[in-house]
C-alpha positions as MATLAB code, in Angstrom:
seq = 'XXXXXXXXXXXXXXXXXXXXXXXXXXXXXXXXXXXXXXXXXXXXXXXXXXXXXXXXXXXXXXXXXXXXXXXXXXXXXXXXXXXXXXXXXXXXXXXXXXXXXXXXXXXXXXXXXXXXXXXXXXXXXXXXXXXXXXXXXXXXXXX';
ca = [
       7.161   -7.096  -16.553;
       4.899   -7.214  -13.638;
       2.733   -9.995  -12.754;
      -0.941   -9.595  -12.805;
      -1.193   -9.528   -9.380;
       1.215   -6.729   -8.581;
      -0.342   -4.338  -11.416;
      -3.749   -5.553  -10.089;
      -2.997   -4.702   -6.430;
      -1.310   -1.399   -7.297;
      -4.212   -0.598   -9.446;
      -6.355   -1.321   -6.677;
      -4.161    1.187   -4.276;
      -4.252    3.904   -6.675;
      -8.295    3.417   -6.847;
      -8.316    3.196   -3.266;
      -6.395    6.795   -3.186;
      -8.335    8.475   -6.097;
     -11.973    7.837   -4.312;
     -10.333    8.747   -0.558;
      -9.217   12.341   -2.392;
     -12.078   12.961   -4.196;
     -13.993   12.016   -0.665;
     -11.972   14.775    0.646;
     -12.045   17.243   -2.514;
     -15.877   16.795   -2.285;
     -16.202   17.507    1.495;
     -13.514   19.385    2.398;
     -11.857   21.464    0.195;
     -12.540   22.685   -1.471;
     -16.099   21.192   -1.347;
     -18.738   20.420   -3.893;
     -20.447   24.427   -3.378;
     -17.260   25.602   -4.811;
     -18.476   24.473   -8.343;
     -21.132   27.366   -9.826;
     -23.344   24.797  -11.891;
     -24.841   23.053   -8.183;
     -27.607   23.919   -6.118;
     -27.873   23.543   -2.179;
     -29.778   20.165   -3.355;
     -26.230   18.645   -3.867;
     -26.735   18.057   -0.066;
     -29.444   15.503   -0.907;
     -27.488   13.446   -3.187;
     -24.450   13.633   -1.346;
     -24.944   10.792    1.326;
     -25.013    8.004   -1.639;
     -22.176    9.582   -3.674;
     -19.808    9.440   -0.503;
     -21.585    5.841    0.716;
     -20.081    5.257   -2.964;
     -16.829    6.398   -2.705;
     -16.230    4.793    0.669;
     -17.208    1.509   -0.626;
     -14.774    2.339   -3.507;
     -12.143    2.576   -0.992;
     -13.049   -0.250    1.419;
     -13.496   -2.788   -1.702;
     -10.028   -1.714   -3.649;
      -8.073   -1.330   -0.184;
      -9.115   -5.412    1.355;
      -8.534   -6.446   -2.594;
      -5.161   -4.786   -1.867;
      -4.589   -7.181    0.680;
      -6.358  -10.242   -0.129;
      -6.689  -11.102   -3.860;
      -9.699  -13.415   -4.427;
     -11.283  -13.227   -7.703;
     -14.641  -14.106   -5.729;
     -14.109  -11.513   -3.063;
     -13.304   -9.121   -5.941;
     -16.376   -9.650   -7.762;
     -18.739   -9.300   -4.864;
     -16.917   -6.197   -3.941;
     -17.588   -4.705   -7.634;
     -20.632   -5.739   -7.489;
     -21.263   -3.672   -4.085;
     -19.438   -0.509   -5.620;
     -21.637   -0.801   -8.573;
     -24.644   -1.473   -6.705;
     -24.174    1.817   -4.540;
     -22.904    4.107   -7.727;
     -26.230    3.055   -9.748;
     -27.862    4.593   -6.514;
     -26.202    7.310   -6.191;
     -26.698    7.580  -10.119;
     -30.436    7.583   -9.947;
     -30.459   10.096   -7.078;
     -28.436   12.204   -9.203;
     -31.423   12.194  -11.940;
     -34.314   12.190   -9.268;
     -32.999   15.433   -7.543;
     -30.729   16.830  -10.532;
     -29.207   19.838   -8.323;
     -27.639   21.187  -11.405;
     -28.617   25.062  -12.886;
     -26.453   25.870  -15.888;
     -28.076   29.350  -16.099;
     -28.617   30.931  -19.199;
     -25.694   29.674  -20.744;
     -26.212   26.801  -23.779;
     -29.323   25.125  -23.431;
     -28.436   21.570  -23.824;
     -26.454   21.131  -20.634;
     -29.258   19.565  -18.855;
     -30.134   17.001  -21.801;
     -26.099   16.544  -21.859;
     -25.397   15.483  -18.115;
     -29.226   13.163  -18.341;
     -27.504   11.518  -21.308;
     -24.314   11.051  -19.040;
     -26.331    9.329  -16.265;
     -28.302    6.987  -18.878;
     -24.794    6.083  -20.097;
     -22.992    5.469  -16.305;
     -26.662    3.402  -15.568;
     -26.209    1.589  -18.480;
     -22.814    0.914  -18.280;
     -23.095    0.120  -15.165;
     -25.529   -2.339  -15.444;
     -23.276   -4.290  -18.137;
     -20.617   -4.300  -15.526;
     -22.871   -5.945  -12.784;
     -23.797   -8.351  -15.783;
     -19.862   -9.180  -16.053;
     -19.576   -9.097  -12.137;
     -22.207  -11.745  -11.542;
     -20.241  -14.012  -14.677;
     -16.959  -13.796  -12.865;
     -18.248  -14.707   -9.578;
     -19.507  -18.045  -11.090;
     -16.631  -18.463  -12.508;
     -14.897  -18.351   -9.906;
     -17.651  -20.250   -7.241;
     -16.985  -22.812  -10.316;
     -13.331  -23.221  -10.140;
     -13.047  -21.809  -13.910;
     -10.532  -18.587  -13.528;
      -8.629  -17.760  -16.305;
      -5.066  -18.892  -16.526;
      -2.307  -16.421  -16.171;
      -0.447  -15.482  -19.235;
];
């Protein structure tokens, strides 16, 4: 069996890859205008959901190389910080148009943001906790 640090750090690597591929599935190809259900407003929400996606990849790639639960938690918290952004850009411009199709797809993806705002609110809450922990010296033992 691995060690935690290993399957963190490979974790980390594969998050780092997943963000720099969507970057590039977003961007350049095929690119966001490929999908029927946006409007040319995408373009004003895009800046924050690539800012987010870059941090993704700068926070998981120097966790890749230098595992500090207190650099770890500031980094999540900086990740979080700029999704939650890009989150509440999403609502403000909402460049979505489901046409005529069911009706509830707007009340659907709204309910989707509430839930990634929320959630990601809970995981700045558990963000701030580890990094006193770990300021504190009180890190959980490996297993």
């Amino acid at each position: 069996m691995a060690d935690r640090t290993t399957t963190s750090r490979s974790g980390n690597l594969g998050s780092a890859i997943v963000n720099a591929l969507l970057l590039y599935g977003i961007n350049m190809w095929p690119g966001w205008q490929v999908l029927p259900f946006l409007t040319a407003d995408m373009s004003r929400v895009l800046d924050l959901i690539n800012a987010s996606l870059i941090a993704g990849i700068i926070v998981n790639l120097v966790c890749v190389v230098i595992h500090a639960r207190t650099l770890v938690a500031l980094g999540n918290l900086v990740v979080i910080g700029v999704g939650v952004a890009a989150m509440l850009r999403l609502w403000e411009v909402f460049p979505f148009d489901f046409g005529t199709g069911w009706s509830g797809w707007p009340v659907l993806v709204r309910v989707l943001l509430v839930l990634g705002i929320v959630g990601s609110a809970i995981g700045a809450v558990v963000e701030v906790v580890n990094l006193f922990r770990a300021l504190a010296g009180l890190e959980p033992r490996a297993r």
